[in-house]
Each structure stands twice: as C-alpha cells, then as structure tokens.
C-alpha positions as CSV (number, residue, x, y, z in Angstrom):
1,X,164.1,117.4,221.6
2,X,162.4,119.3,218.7
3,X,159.0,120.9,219.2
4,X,157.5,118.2,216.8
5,X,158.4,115.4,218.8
6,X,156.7,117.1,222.0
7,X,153.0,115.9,221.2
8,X,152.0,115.6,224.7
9,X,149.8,118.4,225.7
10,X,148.1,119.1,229.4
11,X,145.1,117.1,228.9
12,X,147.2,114.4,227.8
13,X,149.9,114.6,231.4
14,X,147.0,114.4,233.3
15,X,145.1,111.5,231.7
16,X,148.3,109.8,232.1
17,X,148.4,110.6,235.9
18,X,144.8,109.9,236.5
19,X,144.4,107.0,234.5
20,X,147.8,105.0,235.9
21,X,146.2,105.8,239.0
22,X,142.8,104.4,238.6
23,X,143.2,100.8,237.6
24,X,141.5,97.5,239.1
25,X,141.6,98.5,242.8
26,X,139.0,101.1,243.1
27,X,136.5,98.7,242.0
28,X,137.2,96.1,245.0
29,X,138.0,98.5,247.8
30,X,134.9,99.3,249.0
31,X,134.0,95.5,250.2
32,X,137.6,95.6,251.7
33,X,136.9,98.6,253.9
34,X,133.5,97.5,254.3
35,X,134.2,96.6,257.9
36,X,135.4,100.3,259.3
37,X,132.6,102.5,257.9
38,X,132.5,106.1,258.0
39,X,136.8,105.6,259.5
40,X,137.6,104.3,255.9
41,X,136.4,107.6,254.6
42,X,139.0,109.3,256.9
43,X,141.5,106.9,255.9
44,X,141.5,107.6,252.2
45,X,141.1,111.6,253.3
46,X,144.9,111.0,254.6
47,X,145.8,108.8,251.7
48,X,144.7,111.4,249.5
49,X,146.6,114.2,251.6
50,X,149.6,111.8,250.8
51,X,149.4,112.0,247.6
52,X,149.1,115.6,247.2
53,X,152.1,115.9,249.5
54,X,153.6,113.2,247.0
55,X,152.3,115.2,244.3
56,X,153.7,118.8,245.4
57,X,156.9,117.1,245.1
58,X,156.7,116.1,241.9
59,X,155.4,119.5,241.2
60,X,157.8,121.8,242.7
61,X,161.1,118.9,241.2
62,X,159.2,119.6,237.3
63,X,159.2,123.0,237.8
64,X,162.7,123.3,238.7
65,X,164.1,121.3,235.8
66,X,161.6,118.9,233.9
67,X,164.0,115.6,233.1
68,X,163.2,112.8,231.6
69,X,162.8,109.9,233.2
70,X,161.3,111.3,236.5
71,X,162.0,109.5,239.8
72,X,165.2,108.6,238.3
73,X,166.4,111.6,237.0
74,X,165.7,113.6,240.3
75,X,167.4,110.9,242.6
76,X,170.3,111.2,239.8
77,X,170.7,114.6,240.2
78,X,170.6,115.2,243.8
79,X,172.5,111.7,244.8
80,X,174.7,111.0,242.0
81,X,174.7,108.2,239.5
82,X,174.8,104.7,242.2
83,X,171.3,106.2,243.9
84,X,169.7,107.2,240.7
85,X,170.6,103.6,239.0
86,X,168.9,102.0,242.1
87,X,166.0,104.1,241.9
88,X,165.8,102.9,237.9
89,X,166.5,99.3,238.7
90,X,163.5,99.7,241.2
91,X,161.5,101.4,239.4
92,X,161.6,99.6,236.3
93,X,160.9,96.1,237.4
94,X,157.5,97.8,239.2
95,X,156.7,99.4,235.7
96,X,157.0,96.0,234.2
97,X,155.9,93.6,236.7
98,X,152.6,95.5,237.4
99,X,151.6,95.8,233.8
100,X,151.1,91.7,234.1
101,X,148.8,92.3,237.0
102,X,146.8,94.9,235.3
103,X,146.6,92.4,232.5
104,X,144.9,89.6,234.1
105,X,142.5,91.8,236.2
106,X,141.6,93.3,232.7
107,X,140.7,89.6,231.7
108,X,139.3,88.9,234.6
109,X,136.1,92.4,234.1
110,X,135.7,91.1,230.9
111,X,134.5,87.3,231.2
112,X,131.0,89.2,232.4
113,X,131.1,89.3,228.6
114,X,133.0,86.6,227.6
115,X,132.2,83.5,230.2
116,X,135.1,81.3,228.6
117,X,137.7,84.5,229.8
118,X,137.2,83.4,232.9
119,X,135.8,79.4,233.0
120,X,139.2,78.4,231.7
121,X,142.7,79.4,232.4
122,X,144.3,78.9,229.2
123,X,141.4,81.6,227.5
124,X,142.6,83.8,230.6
125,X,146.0,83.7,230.0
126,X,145.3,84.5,226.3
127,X,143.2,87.2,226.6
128,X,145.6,88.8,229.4
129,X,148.5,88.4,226.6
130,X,146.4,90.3,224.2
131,X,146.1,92.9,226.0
132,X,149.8,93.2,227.1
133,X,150.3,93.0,223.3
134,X,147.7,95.5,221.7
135,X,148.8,98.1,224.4
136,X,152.0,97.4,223.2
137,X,151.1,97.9,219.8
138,X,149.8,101.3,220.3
139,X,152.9,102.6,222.4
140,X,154.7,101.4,219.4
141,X,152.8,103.9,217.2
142,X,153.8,106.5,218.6
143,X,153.6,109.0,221.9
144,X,150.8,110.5,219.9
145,X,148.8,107.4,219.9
146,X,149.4,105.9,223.3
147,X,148.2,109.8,224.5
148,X,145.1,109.6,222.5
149,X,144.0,106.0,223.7
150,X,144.6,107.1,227.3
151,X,142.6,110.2,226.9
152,X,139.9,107.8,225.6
153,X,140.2,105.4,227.8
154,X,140.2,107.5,231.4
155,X,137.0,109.8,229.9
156,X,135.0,106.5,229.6
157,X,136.2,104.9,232.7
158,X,135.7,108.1,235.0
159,X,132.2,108.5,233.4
160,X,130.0,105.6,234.9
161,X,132.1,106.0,238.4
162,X,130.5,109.4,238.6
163,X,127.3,108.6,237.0
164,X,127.4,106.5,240.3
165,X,128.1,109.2,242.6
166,X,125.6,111.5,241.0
167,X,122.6,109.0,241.4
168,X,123.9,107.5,244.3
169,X,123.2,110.1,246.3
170,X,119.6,110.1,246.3
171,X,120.1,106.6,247.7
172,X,122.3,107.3,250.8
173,X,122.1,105.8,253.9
174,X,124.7,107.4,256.3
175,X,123.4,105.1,259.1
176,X,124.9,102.5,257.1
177,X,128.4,104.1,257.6
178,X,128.6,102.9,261.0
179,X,131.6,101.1,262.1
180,X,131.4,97.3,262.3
181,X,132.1,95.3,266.0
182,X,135.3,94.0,264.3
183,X,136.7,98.0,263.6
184,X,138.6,98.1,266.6
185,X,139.5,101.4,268.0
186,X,139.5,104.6,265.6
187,X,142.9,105.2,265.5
188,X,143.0,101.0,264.2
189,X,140.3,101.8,261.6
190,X,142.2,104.7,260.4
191,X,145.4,103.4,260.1
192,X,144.5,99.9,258.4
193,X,142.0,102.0,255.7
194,X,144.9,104.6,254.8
195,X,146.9,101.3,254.6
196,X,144.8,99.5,251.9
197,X,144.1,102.6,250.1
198,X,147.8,104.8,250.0
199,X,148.6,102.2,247.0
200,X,145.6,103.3,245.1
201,X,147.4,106.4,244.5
202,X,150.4,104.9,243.0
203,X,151.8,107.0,239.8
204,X,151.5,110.4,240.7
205,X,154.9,110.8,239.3
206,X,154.2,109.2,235.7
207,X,153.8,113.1,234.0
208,X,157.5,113.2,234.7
209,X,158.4,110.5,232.8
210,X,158.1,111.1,229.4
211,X,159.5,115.0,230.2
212,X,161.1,114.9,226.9
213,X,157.5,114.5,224.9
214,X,155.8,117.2,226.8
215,X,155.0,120.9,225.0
216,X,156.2,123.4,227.7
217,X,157.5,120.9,230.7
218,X,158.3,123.4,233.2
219,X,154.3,124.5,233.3
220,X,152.5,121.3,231.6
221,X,154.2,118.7,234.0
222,X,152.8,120.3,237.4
223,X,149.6,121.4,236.1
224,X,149.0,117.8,235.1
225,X,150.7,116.0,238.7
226,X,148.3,118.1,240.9
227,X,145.5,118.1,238.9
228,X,145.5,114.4,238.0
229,X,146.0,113.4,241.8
230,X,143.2,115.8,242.9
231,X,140.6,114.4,240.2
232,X,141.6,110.6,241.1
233,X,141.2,111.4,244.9
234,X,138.0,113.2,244.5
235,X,136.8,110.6,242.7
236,X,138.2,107.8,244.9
237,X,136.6,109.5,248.0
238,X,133.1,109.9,246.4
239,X,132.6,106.4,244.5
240,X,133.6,105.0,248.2
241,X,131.9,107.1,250.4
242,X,128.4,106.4,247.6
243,X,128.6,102.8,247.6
244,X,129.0,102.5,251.4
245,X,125.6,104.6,251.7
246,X,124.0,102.0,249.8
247,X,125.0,98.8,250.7
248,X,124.8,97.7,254.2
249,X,128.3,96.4,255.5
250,X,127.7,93.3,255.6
251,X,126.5,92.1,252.2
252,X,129.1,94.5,250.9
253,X,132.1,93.1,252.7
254,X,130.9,89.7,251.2
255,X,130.3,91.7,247.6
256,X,132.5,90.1,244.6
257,X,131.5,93.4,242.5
258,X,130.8,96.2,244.9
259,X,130.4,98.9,242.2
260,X,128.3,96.2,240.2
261,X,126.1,95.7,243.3
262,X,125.3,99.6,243.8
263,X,124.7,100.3,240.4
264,X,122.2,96.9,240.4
265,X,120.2,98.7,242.9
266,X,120.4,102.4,240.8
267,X,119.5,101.0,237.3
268,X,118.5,97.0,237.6
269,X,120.7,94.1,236.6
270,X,122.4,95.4,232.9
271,X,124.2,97.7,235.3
272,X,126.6,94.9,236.0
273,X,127.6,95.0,232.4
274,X,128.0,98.4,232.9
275,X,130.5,98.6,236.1
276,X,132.4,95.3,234.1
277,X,132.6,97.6,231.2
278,X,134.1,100.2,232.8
279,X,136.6,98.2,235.1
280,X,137.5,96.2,231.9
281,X,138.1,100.1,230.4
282,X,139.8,100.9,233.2
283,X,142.7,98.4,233.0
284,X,143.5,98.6,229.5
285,X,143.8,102.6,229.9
286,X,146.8,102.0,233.4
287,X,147.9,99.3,231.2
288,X,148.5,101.9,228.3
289,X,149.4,104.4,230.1
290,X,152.1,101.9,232.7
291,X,153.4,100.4,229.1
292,X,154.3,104.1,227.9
293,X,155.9,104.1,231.3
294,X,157.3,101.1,230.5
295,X,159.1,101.9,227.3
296,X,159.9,105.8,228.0
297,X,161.6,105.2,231.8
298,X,164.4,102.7,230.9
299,X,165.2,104.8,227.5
300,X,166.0,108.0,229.8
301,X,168.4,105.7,231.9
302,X,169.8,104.4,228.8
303,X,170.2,108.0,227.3
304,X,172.7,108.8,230.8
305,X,174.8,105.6,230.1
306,X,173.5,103.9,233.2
307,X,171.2,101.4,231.6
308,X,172.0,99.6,228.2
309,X,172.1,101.3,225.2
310,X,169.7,99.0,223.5
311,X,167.1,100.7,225.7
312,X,167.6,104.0,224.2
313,X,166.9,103.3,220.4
314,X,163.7,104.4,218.8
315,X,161.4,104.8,216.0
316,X,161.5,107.2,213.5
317,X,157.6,107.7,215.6
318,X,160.3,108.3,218.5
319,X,158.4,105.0,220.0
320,X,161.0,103.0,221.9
321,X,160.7,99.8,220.5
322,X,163.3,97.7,221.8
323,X,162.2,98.8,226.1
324,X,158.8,98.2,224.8
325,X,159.0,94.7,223.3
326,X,161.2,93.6,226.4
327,X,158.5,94.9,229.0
328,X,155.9,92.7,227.0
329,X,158.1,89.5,226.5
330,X,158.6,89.8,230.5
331,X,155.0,90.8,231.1
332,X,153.9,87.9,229.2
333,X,156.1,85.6,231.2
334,X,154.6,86.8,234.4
335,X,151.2,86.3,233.2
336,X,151.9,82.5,232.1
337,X,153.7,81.8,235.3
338,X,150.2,82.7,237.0
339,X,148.3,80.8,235.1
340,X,151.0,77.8,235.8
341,X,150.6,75.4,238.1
342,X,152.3,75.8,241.5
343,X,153.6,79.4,240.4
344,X,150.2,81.9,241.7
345,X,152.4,82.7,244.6
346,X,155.3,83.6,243.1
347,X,152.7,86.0,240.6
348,X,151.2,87.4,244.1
349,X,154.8,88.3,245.7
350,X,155.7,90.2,242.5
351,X,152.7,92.5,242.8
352,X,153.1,93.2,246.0
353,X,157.3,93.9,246.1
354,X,156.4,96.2,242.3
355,X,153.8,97.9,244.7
356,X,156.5,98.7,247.0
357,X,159.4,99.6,244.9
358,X,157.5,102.8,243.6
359,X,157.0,104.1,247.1
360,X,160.8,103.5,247.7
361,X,161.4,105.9,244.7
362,X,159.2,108.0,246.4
363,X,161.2,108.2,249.5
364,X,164.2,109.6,247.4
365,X,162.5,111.7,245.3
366,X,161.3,113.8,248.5
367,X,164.2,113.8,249.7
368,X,166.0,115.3,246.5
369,X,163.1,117.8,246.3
370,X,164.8,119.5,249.7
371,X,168.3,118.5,248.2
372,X,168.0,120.2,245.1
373,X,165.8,123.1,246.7
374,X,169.1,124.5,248.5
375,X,172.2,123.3,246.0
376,X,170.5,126.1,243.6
377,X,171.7,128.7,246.2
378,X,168.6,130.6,246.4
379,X,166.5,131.8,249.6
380,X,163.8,128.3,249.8
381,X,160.9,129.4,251.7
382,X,160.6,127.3,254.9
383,X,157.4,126.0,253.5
384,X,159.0,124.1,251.0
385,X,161.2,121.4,253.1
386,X,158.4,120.8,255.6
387,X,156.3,119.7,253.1
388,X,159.1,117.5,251.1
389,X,159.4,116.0,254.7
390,X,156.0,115.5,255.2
391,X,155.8,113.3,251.8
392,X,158.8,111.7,253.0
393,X,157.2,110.7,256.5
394,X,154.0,109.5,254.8
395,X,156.4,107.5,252.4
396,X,157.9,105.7,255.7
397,X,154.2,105.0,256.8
398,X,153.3,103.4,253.7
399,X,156.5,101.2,253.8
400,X,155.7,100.0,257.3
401,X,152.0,99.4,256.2
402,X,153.2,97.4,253.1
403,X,154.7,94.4,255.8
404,X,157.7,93.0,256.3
405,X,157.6,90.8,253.9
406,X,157.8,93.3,250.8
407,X,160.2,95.8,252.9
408,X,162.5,92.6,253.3
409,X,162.6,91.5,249.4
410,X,162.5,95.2,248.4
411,X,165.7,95.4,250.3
412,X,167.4,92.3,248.7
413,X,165.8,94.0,244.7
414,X,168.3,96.7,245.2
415,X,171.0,94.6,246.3
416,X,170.7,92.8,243.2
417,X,171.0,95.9,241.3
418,X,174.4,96.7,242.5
419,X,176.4,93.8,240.6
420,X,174.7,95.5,237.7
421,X,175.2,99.0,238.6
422,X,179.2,98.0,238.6
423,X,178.8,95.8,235.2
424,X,177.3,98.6,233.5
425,X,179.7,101.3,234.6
426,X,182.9,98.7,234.3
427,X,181.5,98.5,230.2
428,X,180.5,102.3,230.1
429,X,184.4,103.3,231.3
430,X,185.5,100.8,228.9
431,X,184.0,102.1,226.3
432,X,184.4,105.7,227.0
433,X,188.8,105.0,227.2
C-alpha cells in the first residue's frame, strides 16, 4: 500500500487498542467483584498478566511480518488457509455481534441525559441505531477519520476515570477491602475475579488489523499492542482498586452506577452526569474503533480469496464500504431483536459466544507465534515459546471460565463455517480455472 494511504500513526494504534478495550464493563465491575475485596485486585493483577502475555504475542507476530488482518492472517500463515478461514469466520461474527452490544449500553449511559432513552424501548432501540450508524458514518470517511474520533474519544473517556483515581485516594479505606463471608476460599476469589475480568481485556490484537494503514508496521504495531494493554490495565487496576476504598461492599455490590456513586462522594451529585458522560464516551469510542475493526478485518480475508470479494472493495478514502454497511445492517438487526419481545435471550447468548470467539482466535494466534518463530529457521531464544505457551495456557483458562455453554456453541460457530469454507474455495477454484 502507498505511504499516503498509511495515515495511522502510534498514537492512533494505541488508542485503537486501549479504547476497544475499555468499553461499558469497567464501569459495572467493581459492584460485581464487590464481594471478594482486596482478592479481586489480585484477580485482575493475573488478568492483566494475561493480557500482556496475549499482548507479547501480538508483539513479537507484528514484528516478524505485520499482515493485515491480524488474528487471521497469523493463523493463515502458520496453519494454512481451512484454520485461518475459521479463525475469520470467528472472528468476524464477534466484531459484528459485539458492536450491537456496545450500542445499546451506549444508549443505556446516556438516558441520565435523556430520560425517554431509557423509559421507553422503542427511543432505546433508536438511539442504539444511531449510534451503530454515525460510527459507521465516520469509518466511511475514511481511516483518517475513524483514527481521529478514537483518539478523541479514549482522551476524554480515560480523563474522568483518573481524575477518580487521583482524588480517590485521599478517600481510601483499605479496611474496606476486606473479603466478604460469601468469598469463599482465596484460591475461589481469585479465580472467579480473574474470570469476570480476563474479558475486559478483549482486543489487544486490534493494532494488527488494519496492518495495511499503519506508517512503519514492523515498529508502530508493537509499540502500540503493549503499550495500549499496559495503559488499559493500569487503569483498570486503579479505578477498581479506588472505588472499592470508598464504598463499603455492601452498598457497592447493590450499586447500579459504581463509578457514579464514588465520584457522588468526591464532587456531590453532578458527578453522576459526569461518570454517565464518560461511560456514554466510552462506548461510542469501542464502538468506533470495533466498526473500523468491523470493516477492515473481512476486507483482508477477502483480499486472500477466502472471504467474498464484495468484502474487499473500497473507497477512493480506502474506507471499505460494502464490510461496513453489512456489519451495520447486521448490527442493527441484533439491536431490534433485543428490543423484541421474546428475543432478549437470544441478544444475551450472542454476547456472550462473540466474547468467546475472540479468545478462540487467541488460542491460535499463540500458537502460530511458536509456529512461525521456528519455520523462519533461525536460533528462537527459549524465552520466546514459553511465553507463547503461557498466553496459550491463560487462553484455555479463560475458555473454561467462559462456561459450557459458550464453549459448546462456539464449537458448533465453527462448524458452520466449514460448509462455507468449501463454498468459497469450490467458487474461488472455479473461477481461478
């Protein structure tokens, strides 16, 4: 690609990483790990080391050969093209489906502005669209665009979070970090906190992506993975660790806004409007960023001949259009079937199997990080494999924390995708004779 049409720089990579990272959850976890006190703060310590292990992956993968389409393109290469269309056909759907969920959290922050967002479901469901469509919109614009409104958007969501921690501290309480009755043993605590958080740190891998936008891949794409995943675990680790020293476990286990709470007690009650602000922020900017995902991924499938062509057209912008506007048409989809009647559960099983389907990509991508390592036929320092094994083993752990349930229709997702792994090849071999 020419030099022109890379217009993603280093601060750009790693707003993508850290704002696809930090989304809706942050804002909620704190009441959810309310119950295990200071073990929550270890569990997220070993989510966070998980990541980084994730992350390294990623790193030492970009610095090897940057390709477009990341998790894809590394599976590709070290597994051949059936393993790399499954690892697309996973991947995808979790870049699309998760987009709706983003969506209607995003409409959910901002009816504490807007009370009719969220008194009726039809004003829900609209303003969820709008936002599927305005990201959309800007993705369409251009790479240059969709970079600049996620720059924007993760500087103003970061910003109040460590306000938070900054003031918080004067507030602490680390008596109130105790452990609940309920915690059960530490080993119990440990494990069920690294289990709610490890899927906080979901798209580590989204620098990789767009490989073919980026100025100077080789260096820009690791900088930005480690980087982006050491900012969002910092931050993830302090904004927890400062509400739970202000709060007492109780009242914030029952907490509908824990952030909104802490920040009532820093600066009085227009601090709600605050924390709402910057959760509403915080959506739009993983929903930006997970669209560029959204349009870039399936266009560097459809550039191998593995996905449909129609995926890799673009814009004279290089935007690509037609992946773009089929992400939203499915996104908005998803978001009316949740605001249906009789269809919420169907919504809440998609969310979770998306969740899962990037942690499956995971799993090959570690492995094709030790693949790849020795197929160059150069000495690989021992180091190296370990720690690809190690991402891989923390991978497994977040798989069997996920339930059976997702594991189980995760399993049946790629099935699926091998009737169309054989359709697309049968036309591809067709068309090629």
């Amino acid at each position: 690609m020419s030099a022109s049409k890379r217009q993603i720089g280093l601060a750009t990579a790693t707003a993508l990483v850290l704002g696809n990272m930090i989304g809706s959850g942050v804002f909620m976890l704190p009441a959810t790990l309310a119950p295990y006190g200071g073990y929550s703060l270890v569990g997220w310590l070993v989510s966070a080391v998980g990541a980084l292990l994730l992350a390294g992956v990623f790193y030492r993968l970009a610095r090897r050969a940057p390709r477009a389409g990341g998790p894809y393109a590394y599976s590709r290469e070290a597994f051949g093209d059936c393993i790399g269309f499954l690892v697309a056909w996973i991947y995808w759907f979790s870049s699309i489906g998760g987009n709706a969920a983003i969506a209607v959290a995003f409409a959910s922050y901002l009816s504490a502005f807007v009370p009719a967002v969220g008194a009726s479901p039809l004003f829900g469901a609209l303003t969820a669209l709008a936002a599927i469509w305005a990201a959309t919109f800007v993705n369409m614009a251009g790479v240059r665009s969709a970079g600049v409104v996620q720059v924007v958007t993760t500087v103003l969501k970061i910003a109040p979070l460590l306000a938070l921690v900054l003031f918080g501290l004067a507030h602490f309480n680390p008596h109130l970090l105790k452990p609940g009755t309920d915690a059960g043993s530490p080993w119990s605590a440990i494990n069920i906190s690294m289990t709610a958080t490890l899927f906080a740190f979901v798209g580590v891998e989204c620098a990789t992506i767009p490989a073919g936008h980026v100025r100077d891949p080789e260096k820009t794409i690791p900088r930005a993975t480690l980087l982006g995943t050491l900012i969002a675990a910092l931050v993830y680790v302090t904004c927890t660790a400062a509400v739970m020293g202000m709060l007492p476990a109780p009242v914030l286990a029952k907490s509908q806004a824990p952030f909104a709470d802490a920040g009532q007690i820093l600066w009085g009650g227009w601090a709600s409007y605050l924390i709402a602000g910057a959760a509403a922020v915080s959506c739009f900017g993983a929903l930006n960023g997970w669209t560029l995902i959204a349009g870039q991924f399936p266009q560097a499938v459809a550039q191998d001949g593995l996905f449909p062509k129609f995926f890799a057209r673009e814009s004279r912008r290089g935007a690509p259009v037609p992946a773009l506007l089929v992400a939203a048409v499915v996104n908005s989809l998803l978001v009316l079937a949740n605001y249906s009647r009789g269809m919420v559960g169907m919504f809440t099983f998609v969310v979770l199997l998306t969740t899962l389907s990037n942690v499956v990509a995971y799993l090959f991508c570690a492995m094709a990080d030790v693949v790849l390592a020795y197929r160059e036929g150069r000495p690989v320092p021992l180091r190296d494999p370990l720690l690809a094994c190690a991402a891989f083993g923390f991978s497994i752990w977040a798989v069997i924390g996920a339930g059976a349930d997702a594991a189980y229709w995760n399993l049946i997702l790629l099935a699926l995708g091998l009737p169309v792994y054989v359709w697309q090849t049968r036309r591809a071999a067709v068309a090629t004779a």
